[in-house]
C-alpha positions in Angstrom: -199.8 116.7 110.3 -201.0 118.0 107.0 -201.4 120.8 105.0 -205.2 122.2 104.4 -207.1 124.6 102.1 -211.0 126.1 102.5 -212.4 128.3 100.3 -216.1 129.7 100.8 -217.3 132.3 98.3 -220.7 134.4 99.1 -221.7 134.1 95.4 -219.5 133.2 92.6 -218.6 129.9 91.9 -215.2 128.4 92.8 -212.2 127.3 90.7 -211.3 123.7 91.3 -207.9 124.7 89.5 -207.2 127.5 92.3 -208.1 125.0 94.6 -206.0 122.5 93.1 -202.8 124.8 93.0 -203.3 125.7 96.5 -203.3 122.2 97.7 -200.3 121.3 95.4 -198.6 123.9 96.6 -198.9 122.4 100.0 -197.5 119.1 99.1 -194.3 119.1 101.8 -197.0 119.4 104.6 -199.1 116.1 103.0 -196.4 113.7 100.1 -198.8 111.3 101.2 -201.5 112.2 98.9 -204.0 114.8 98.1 -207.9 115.2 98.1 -210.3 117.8 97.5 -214.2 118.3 98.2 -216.5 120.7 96.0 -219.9 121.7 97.3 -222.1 121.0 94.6 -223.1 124.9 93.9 -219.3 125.3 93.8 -219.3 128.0 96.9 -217.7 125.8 99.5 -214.2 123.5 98.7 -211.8 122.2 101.1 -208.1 120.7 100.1 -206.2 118.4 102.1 -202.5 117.2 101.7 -202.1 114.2 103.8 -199.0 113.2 105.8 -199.9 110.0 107.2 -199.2 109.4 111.2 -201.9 107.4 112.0 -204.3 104.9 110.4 -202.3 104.8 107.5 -204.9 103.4 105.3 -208.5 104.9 106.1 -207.8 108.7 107.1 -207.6 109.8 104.0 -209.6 113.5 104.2 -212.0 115.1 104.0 -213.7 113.3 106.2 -217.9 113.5 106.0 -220.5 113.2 108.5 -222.9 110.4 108.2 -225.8 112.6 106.4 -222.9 114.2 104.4 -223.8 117.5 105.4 -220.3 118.3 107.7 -217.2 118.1 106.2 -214.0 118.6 107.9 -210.0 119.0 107.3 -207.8 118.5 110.1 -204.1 119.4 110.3 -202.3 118.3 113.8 -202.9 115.7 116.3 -205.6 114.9 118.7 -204.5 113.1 121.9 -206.6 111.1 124.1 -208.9 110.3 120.8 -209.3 106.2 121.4 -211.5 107.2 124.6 -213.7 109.6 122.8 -213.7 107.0 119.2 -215.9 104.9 121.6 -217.7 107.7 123.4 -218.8 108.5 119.8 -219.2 104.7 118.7 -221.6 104.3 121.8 -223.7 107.2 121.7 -224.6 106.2 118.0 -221.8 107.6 115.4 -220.5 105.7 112.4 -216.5 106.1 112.3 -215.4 105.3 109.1 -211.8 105.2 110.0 -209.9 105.1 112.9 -207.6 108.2 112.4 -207.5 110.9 115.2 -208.4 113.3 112.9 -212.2 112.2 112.4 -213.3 112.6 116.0 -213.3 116.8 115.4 -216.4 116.1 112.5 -218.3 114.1 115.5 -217.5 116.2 118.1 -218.9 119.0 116.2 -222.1 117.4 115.6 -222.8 116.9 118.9 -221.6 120.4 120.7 -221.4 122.6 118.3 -218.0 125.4 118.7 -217.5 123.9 122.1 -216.0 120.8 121.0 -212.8 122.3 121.4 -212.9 121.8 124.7 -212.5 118.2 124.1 -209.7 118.1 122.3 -206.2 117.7 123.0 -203.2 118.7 121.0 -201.7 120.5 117.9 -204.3 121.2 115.6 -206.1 123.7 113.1 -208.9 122.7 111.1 -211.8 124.0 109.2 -215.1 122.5 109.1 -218.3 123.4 106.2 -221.8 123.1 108.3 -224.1 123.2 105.5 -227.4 122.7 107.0 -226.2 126.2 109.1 -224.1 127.3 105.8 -221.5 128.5 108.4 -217.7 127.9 108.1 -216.1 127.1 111.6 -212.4 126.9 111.5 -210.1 126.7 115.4 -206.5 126.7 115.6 -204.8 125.0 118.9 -204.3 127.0 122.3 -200.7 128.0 121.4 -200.3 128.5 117.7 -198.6 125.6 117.1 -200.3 124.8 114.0 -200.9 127.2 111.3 -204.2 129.3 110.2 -204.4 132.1 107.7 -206.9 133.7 105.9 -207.9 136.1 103.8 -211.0 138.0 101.7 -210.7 138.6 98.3 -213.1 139.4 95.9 -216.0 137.7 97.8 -214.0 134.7 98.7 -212.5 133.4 102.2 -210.0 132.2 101.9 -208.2 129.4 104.5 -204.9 127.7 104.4 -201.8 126.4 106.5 -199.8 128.8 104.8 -199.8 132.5 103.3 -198.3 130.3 99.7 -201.2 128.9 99.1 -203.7 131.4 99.6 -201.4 133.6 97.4 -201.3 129.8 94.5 -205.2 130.7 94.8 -205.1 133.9 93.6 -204.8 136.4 96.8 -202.0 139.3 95.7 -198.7 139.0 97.4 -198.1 142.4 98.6 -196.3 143.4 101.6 -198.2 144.8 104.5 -195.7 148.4 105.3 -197.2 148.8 108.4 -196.8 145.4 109.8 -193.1 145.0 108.7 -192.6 148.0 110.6 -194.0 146.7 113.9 -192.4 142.8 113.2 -188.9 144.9 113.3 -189.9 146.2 116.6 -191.5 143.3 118.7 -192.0 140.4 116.3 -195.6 140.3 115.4 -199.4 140.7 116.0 -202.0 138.4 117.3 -203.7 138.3 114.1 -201.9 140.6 111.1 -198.9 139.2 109.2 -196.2 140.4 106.9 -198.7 140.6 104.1 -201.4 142.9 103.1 -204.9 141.2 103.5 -203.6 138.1 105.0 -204.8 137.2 109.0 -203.8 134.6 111.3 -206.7 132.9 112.9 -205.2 133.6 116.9 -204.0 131.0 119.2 -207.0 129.6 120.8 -209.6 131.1 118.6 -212.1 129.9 115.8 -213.5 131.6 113.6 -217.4 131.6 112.0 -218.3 132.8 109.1 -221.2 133.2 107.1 -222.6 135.2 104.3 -223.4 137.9 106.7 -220.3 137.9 109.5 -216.6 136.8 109.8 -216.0 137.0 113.4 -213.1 135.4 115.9 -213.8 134.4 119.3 -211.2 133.4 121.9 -211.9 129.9 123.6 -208.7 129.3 125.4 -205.9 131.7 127.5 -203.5 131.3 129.9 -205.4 132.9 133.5 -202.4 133.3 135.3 -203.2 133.7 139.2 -203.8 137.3 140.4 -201.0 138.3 142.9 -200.5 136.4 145.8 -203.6 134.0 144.3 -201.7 130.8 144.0 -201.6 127.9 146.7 -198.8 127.2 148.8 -197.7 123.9 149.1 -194.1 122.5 149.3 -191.1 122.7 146.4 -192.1 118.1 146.6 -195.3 119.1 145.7 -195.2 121.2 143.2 -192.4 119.2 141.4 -194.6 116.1 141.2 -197.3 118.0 140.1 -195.8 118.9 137.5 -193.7 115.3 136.8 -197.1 113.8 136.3 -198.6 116.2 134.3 -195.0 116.4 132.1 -194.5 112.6 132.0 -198.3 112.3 130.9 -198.1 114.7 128.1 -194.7 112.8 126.5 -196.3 109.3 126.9 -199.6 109.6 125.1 -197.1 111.9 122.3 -195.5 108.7 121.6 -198.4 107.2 120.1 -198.0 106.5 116.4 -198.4 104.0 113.5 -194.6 105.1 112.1 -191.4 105.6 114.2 -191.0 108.4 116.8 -187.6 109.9 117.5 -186.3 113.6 119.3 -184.8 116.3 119.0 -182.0 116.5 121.2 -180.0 119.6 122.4 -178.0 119.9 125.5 -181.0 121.8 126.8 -183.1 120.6 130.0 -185.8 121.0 127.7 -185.4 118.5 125.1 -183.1 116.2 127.7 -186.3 116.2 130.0 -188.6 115.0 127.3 -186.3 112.3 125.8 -185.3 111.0 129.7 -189.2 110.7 130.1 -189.4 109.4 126.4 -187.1 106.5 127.1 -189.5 105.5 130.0 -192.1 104.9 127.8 -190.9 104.4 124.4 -190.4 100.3 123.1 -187.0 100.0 122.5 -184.1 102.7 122.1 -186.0 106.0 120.9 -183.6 107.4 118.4 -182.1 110.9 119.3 -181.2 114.1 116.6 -178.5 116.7 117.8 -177.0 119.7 115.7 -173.4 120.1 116.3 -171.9 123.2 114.8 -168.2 124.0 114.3 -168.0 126.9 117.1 -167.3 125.5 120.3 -169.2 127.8 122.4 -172.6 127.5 120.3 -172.2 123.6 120.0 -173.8 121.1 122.7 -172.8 117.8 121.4 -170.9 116.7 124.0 -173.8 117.1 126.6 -176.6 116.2 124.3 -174.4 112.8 124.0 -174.0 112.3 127.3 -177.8 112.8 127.5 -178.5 110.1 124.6 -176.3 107.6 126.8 -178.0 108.4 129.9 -181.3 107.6 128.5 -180.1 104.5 126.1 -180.9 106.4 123.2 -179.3 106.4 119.6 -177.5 109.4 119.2 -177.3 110.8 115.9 -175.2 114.0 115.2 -175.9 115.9 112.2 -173.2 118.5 111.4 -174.0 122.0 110.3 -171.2 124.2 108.7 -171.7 127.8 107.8 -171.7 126.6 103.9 -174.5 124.5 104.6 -176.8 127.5 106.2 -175.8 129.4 102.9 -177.0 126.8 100.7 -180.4 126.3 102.1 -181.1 130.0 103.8 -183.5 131.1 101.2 -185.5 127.8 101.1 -185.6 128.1 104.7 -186.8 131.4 104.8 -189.2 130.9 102.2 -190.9 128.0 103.5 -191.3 130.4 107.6 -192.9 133.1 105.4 -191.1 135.3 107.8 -188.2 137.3 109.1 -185.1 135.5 111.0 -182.6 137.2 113.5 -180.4 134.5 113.1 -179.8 131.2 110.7 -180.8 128.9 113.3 -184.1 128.5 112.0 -182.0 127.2 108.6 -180.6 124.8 111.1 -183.6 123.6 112.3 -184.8 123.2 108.3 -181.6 120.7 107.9 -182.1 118.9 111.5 -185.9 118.1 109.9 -184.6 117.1 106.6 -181.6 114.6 108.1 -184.6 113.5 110.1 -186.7 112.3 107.1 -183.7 110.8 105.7 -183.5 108.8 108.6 -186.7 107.1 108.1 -188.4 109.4 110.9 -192.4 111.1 110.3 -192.4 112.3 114.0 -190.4 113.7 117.0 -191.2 115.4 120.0 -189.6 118.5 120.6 -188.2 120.8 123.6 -190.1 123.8 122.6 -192.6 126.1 124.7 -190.7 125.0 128.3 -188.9 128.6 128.0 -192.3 130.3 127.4 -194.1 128.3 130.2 -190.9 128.2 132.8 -188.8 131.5 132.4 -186.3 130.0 130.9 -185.2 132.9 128.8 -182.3 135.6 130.2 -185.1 138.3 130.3 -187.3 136.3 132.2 -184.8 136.1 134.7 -184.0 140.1 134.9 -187.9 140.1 135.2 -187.7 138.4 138.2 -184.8 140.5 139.9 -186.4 143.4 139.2 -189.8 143.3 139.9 -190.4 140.4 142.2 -187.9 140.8 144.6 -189.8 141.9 147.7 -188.6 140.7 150.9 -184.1 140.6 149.0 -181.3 142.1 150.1 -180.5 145.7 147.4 -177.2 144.0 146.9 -177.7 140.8 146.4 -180.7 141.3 143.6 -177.7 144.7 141.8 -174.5 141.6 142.1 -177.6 138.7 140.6 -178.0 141.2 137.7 -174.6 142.0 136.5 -174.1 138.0 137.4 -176.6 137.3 134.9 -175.7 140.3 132.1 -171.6 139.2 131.8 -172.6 135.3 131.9 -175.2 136.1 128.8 -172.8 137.6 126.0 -174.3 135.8 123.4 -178.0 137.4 124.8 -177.2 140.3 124.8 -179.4 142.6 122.8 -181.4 139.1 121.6 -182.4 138.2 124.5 -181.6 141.3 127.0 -181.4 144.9 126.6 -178.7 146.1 125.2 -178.2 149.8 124.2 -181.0 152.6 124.3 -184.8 151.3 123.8 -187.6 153.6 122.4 -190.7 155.1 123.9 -192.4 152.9 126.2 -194.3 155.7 128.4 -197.2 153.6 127.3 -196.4 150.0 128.3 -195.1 151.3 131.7 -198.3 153.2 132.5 -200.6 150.4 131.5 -198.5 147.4 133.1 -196.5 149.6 135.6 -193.3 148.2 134.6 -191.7 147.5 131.1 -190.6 143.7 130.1 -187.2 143.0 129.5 -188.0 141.5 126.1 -189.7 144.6 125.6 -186.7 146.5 126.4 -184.7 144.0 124.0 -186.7 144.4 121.2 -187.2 148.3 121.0 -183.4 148.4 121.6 -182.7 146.2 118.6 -185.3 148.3 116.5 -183.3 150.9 117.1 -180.6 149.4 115.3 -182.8 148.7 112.5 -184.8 151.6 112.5 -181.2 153.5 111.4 -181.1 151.5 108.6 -184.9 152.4 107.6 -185.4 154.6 104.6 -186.5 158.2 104.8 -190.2 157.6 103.4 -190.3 154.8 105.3 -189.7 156.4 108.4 -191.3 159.5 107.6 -194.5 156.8 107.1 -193.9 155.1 110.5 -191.4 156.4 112.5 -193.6 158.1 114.8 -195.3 155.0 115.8 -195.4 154.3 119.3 -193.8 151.2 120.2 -195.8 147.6 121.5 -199.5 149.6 121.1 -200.4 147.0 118.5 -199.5 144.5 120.9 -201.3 146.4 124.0 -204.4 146.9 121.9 -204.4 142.9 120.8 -204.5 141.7 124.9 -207.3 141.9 127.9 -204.8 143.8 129.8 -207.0 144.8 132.6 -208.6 141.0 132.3 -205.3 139.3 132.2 -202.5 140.8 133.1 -204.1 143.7 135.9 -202.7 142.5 139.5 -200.4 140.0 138.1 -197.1 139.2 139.4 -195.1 140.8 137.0 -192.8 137.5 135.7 -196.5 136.4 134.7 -197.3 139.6 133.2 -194.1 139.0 131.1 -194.2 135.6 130.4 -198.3 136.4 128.9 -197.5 139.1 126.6 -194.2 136.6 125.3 -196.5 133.9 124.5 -199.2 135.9 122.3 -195.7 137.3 120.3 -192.9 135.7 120.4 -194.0 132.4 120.5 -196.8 131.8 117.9 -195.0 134.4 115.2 -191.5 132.9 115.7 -190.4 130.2 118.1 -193.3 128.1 116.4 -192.8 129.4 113.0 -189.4 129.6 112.7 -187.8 126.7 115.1 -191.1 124.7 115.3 -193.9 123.6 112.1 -192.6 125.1 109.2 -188.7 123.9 109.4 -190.3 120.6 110.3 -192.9 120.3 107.9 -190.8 121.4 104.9 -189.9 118.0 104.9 -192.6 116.5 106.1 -191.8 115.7 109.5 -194.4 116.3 112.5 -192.7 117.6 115.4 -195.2 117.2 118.9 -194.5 120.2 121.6 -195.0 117.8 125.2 -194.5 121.6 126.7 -196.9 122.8 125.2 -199.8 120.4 126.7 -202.8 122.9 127.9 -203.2 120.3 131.0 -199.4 120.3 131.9 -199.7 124.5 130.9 -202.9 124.9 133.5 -201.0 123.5 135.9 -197.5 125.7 135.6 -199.7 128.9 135.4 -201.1 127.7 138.5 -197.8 127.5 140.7 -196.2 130.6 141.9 -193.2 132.3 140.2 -190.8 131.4 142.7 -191.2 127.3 140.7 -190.6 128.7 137.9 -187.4 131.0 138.5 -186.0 131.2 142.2 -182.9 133.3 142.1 -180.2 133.1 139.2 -181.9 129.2 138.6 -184.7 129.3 135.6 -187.6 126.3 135.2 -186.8 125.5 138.8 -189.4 123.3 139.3 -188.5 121.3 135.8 -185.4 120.6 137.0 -186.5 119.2 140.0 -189.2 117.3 138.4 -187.1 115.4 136.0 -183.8 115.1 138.1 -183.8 111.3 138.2 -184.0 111.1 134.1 -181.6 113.6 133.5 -177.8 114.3 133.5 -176.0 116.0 136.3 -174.7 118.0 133.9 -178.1 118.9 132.3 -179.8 119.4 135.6 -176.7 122.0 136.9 -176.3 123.8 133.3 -178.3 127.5 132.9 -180.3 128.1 129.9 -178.2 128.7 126.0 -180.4 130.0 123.7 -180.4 127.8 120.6 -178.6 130.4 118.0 -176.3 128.9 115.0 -173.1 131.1 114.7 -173.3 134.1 113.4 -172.5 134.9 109.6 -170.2 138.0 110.8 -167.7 135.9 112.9 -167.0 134.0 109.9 -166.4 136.5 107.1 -164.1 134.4 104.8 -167.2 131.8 105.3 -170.0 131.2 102.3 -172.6 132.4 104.3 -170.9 135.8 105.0 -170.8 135.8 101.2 -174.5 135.6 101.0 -175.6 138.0 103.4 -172.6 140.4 101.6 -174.4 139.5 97.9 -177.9 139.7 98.5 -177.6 143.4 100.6 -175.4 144.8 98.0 -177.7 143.3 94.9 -180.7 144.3 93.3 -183.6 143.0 95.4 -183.0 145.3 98.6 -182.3 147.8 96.2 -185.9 147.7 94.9 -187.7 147.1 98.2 -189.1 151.1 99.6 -188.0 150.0 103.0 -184.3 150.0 103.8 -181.8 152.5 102.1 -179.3 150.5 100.8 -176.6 153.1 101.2 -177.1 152.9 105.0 -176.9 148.7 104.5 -173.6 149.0 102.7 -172.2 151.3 104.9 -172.9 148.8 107.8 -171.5 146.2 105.7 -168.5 148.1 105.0 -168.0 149.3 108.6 -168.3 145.3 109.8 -164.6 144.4 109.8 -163.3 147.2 112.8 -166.2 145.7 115.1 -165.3 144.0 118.0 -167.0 140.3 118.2 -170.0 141.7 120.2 -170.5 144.6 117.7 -170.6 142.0 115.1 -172.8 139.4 116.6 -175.1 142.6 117.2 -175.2 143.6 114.1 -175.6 139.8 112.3 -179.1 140.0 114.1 -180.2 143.1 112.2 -178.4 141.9 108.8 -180.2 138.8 109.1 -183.6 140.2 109.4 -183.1 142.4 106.4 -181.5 139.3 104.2 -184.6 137.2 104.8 -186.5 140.0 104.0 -184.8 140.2 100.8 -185.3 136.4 100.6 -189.1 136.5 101.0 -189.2 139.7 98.2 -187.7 138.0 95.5 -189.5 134.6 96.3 -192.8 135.4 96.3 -192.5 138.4 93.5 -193.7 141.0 96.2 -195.2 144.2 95.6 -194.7 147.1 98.0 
């Protein structure tokens, strides 16, 4: 994994100082050194800061093409790439390393945009074409690597993250209008927090020339239409999916530096390090948070786990004080807003990792988004796919699954009164739990809102950005619903946050690589391919995981429902630093001079904090949180409104 820059101006010439800064300012994706390429009528420059996984001596980047007319930065990984080194080597390509990375620049040569269909993994890169004069940048099938962009003044801009496009000159301004919809359901496909910066979609590229910027989709999901999926036996389908799993972990081990885990006492993570132990020389070491709340720490099981699999377990302890210290590095390093400090738990699980001596692990994320492992997910399923069940069983599943969820509540399940959504319920003919969940949470926040702020947006009808963004009638039209659901999470939820937030930029603030086995588009082809009753079958979510990786997991693993990986919240702990923090920053200065919230209406919340009853205050800690980091990202990047 590294850090990458492109810049490509229709006429005037470039700064190799902008270019420079923007790469610097990149230097916790890539400590192992830094290069930059110029075209020699200064319109085209690429950056690359390198952190070095494989051929640790010769992949230095940019890599050229043999003529020197392609030049190429890769962040991620590419998986399967010894096979096609000599698939290249024998149809008559010079490799001048042997680094993944390189086979992208060949690949490219030879078929043009469709080489993406070759390649496996985590990736975004951007490529220079100069005998077409056409810049052709891709990002992986599921986001989790990094692309922005933006125009300014005649310039493109590229970069693995909004900082350095704004180190090379692009204004940091808030976008209103986005920050609005985040609130309400997370994010869009391809607008951020910030005015005139884009995301390059999951499984898109882009071309541009000095006539066109266009995106093009080259990768999605294709769920089944109703009823469309074969029937074969719960054996089947579980060693479908054990082969495609156990594939995708194995070739995720490959590296030239050590490989550990992340380790939770999640199925998730415990299925990828009981199938990483198979594989893996020697003891694979394993990294597990432990907080000092009993109900949101997993220690215990997560050790069990590491002993089942003759792993090294290695706690790392997170107090409240410690998510105070680091919040606002966290924050500023997602470039985005938090509901809750785990993602500053995540940013200290990476760092105790590359303390340890650790460049990579392989991380449980994407199995919820793939499997239904979420709360909602399940409610999904109750409600709309229970043709053929008993009235009374599905009403006693759902308050089953409501009281054992407290912590979910309104996170991951609705909780209160949502907004409008006439229009997500005529287009899908049912509205998503999460859906439900968000808009009732934005309620919250929306309270909170100021007056020209709302006046602004308040009329907005909820998820429309989102509804306008999909091929509704191409990929969610005659759908079983839990699909339906499932789709629409994975184009929000997943790129803009799990990703962001608990995924590459928590990792590769200090420089570690974290590799998503879940998140394999064979092993995903293959899930969308089964019917929903593998992947939730009563009150039971990722049914068909659980049977696939019985034998390397724990009983207690394979018997446990889904937790969702929060840290505790600041408001249970108010004599606590990181109560103190939250109390600071929304009584200071910065919210005070953002055109967004009123701070009156913050304060009061604040002030009306200590007669709530627990759930009141873990509610309200989501909506505090999303305004603090708000505040966070502000003051860090010297915002304008």
């Amino acid at each position: 994994m590294c850090g990458i820059v492109g810049f490509f101006s229709s006429s005037q010439p470039l700064s190799k100082a902008s270019l420079e800064r923007a790469t610097s300012s990149l230097h916790h994706r890539g400590p192992d050194g830094q290069r930059y390429w110029m075209s020699q009528d200064c319109r085209v420059a690429l950056g690359h800061a390198r952190l070095s996984i494989i051929d640790l001596n010769t992949g230095d980047q940019p890599f050229a093409s043999e003529d020197g007319s392609i030049q190429i930065v890769v962040n991620g990984e590419f998986y399967g790439y010894e096979t096609i080194q000599r698939e290249l080597e024998q149809s008559g390509h010079c490799l001048r390393s042997r680094s993944d990375s390189e086979i992208a620049l060949h690949l490219y040569e030879d078929l043009g945009t469709q080489c993406l269909h070759r390649l496996r993994g985590e990736f975004a890169f951007i490529i220079w074409d100069a005998k077409n004069q056409t810049v052709f940048a891709a990002r992986d099938r599921f986001g989790i690597k990094p692309l922005f962009y933006s125009f300014h003044h005649g310039t493109l801009y590229l970069a693995s993250e909004v900082k350095a496009l704004f180190a090379a000159g692009v204004p940091a301004r808030w976008d209103a209008e986005s920050l609005y919809h985040c609130v309400e359901f997370g994010s869009h496909l391809t607008r951020t927090l910030y005015d005139g910066v884009f995301q390059v979609p999951p499984g898109h590229f882009m071309i541009a020339t000095d006539k066109e910027i266009r995106l093009q989709q080259y990768w999605d999901f294709n769920y089944p239409k109703r009823n469309g999926a074969a029937h074969r036996s719960d054996a089947e389908y579980a060693e479908e999916f054990r082969q495609a799993l156990e594939e995708s972990v194995r070739i995720r081990l490959r590296a030239d530096v050590p490989v550990g885990c992340y380790l939770s006492g999640g199925l998730d993570s415990c299925s990828v390090l009981g199938l990483a132990a198979k594989h893996h020389p020697g003891s694979i070491r394993a990294f597990t948070l432990t907080f000092d709340r009993a109900e949101y720490d997993e220690s215990e099981i997560a050790k069990e786990m590491a002993t089942r699999a003759g792993a090294q377990f290695t706690p790392i302890p997170i107090r409240q004080d410690d998510l105070a210290d680091h919040f606002a590095d966290a924050i500023s390093q997602s470039e985005t807003l938090c509901f809750n400090a785990h993602g500053v738990a995540k940013y200290l699980l990476s760092r105790a990792v590359r303390d340890a001596g650790h460049k990579v692990v392989l991380t449980g994320e994407g199995s919820d988004e793939i499997l239904g492992g979420y709360p909602h997910f399940r409610r999904d399923m109750l409600l709309y796919n229970s043709q053929g069940q008993d009235p009374e069983v599905i009403a006693a599943l759902l308050e089953e699954l409501d009281n054992h969820n407290p912590v979910s509540r309104g996170l991951l399940l609705p909780d209160g009164e949502h907004g409008p959504l006439h229009r997500v319920k005529r287009l899908l003919g049912f509205i998503p739990s999460w859906i439900e969940a968000f808009s009732a949470r934005s309620s919250k926040m929306k309270s909170l809102f100021s007056g020209s702020f709302l006046a602004r947006f308040g009329d907005r009808e909820g998820f429309q950005p989102v509804l306008s963004d999909i091929d509704v009638r191409g990929q969610l039209h005659d759908r079983d619903p839990l699909h339906q659901s499932l789709y629409m999470w994975a184009k929000t939820g997943l790129p803009s946050y799990i990703l962001t937030m608990l995924g590459d930029r928590m990792e590769m603030a200090h420089s570690v690589e974290g590799r998503v086995p879940f998140l394999d588009h064979h092993l995903v082809e293959v899930i969308c391919s089964h019917p929903v009753n593998q992947k939730i079958r009563g009150m039971i979510e990722k049914y068909v995981l659980r049977e696939a990786a019985r034998d390397v997991i724990t009983d207690t693993v394979y018997r446990r429902q889904k937790h969702p990986f929060l840290s505790p919240p600041a408001t249970l702990a108010p004599d606590e630093r990181l109560s103190a923090f939250v109390q600071d920053t929304l009584r200071g200065p910065v919210l005070r001079s953002m055109p967004f919230f009123s701070q009156k209406k913050v304060v009061d919340l604040l002030d009306r904090l200590h007669s709530m009853d627990e759930g009141g205050r873990v509610a309200n800690d989501q909506v505090l949180m999303t305004i603090v980091s708000a505040c966070v990202l502000h003051e860090h990047f010297h915002m304008a409104a």
